[in-house]
C-alpha positions as CSV (number, residue, x, y, z in Angstrom):
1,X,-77.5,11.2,12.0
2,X,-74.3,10.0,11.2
3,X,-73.7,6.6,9.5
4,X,-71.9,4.9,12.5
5,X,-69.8,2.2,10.0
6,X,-68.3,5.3,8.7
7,X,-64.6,5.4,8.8
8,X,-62.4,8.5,8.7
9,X,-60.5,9.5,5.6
10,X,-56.8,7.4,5.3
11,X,-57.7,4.9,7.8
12,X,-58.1,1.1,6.6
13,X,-58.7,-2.0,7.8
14,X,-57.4,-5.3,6.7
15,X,-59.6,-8.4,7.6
16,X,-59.3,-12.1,7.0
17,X,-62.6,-14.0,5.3
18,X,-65.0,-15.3,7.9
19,X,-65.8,-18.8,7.3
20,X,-62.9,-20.3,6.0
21,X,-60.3,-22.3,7.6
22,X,-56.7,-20.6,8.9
23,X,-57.4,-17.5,10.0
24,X,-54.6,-14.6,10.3
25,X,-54.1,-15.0,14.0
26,X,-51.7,-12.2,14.9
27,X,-49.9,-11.7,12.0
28,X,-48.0,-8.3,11.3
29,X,-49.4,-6.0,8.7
30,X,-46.9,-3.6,7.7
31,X,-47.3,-0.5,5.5
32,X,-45.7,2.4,3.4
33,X,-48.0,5.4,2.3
34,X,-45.6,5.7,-1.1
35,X,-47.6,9.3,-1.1
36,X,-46.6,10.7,2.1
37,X,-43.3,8.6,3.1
38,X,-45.5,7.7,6.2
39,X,-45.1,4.0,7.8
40,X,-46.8,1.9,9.9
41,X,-47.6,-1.7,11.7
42,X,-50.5,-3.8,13.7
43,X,-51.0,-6.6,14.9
44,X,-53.9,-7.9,13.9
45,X,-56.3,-9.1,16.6
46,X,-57.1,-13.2,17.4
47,X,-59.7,-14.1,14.8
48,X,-61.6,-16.5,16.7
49,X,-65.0,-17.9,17.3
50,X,-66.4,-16.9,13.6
51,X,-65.2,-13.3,13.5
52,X,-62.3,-12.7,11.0
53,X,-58.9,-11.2,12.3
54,X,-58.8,-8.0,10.7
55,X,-55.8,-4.9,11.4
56,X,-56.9,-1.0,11.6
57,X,-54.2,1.1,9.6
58,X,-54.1,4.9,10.2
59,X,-52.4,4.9,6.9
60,X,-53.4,8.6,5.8
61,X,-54.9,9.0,1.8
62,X,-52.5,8.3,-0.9
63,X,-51.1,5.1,-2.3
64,X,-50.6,2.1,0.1
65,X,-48.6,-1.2,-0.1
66,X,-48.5,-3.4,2.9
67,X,-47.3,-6.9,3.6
68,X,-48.9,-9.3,6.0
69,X,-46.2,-11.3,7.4
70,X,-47.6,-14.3,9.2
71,X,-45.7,-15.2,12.3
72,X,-43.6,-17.9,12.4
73,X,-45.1,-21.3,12.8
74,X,-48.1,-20.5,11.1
75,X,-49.8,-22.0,8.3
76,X,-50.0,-18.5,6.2
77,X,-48.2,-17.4,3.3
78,X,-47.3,-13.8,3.7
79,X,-49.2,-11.5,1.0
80,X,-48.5,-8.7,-0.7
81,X,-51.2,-5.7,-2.4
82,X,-51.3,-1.8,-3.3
83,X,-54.2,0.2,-2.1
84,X,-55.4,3.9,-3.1
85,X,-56.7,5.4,0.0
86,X,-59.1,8.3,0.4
């Protein structure tokens, strides 16, 4: 049987923290895979009603830096972080 929260290899997903106030309602996440040259964006999804926003990125394994960049007229501050993906 096959552990169904499973995800592929080089896929990741970027979430906001349930619970907490301001969540990361449609902001961009964008991505380089510095390994492969490969890049990317989503959208993430609304974030509402206790479940966190959170992006899927078909980044592929290697070394990944994205940016969420918050849209304007939000009360976000865009972020920045490197990721080693399998």
């Amino acid at each position: 049987m096959r552990n169904r929260t499973h995800r592929p290899p080089g896929v990741i997903t970027v979430t906001g923290r349930p619970k907490e106030y301001g969540c990361l309602v449609h902001s961009w996440v964008r991505w380089i895979n510095v390994s492969t040259g490969r890049t990317g964006a989503s959208l993430t999804s609304s974030g509402l009603n206790g479940i966190p926003a959170e992006a899927r990125l078909h980044t592929g394994a290697g070394r990944v830096a994205l940016i969420v960049d918050p849209r304007p007229g939000t009360m976000l501050t865009p972020g920045l972080a490197t990721i080693d993906v399998r």
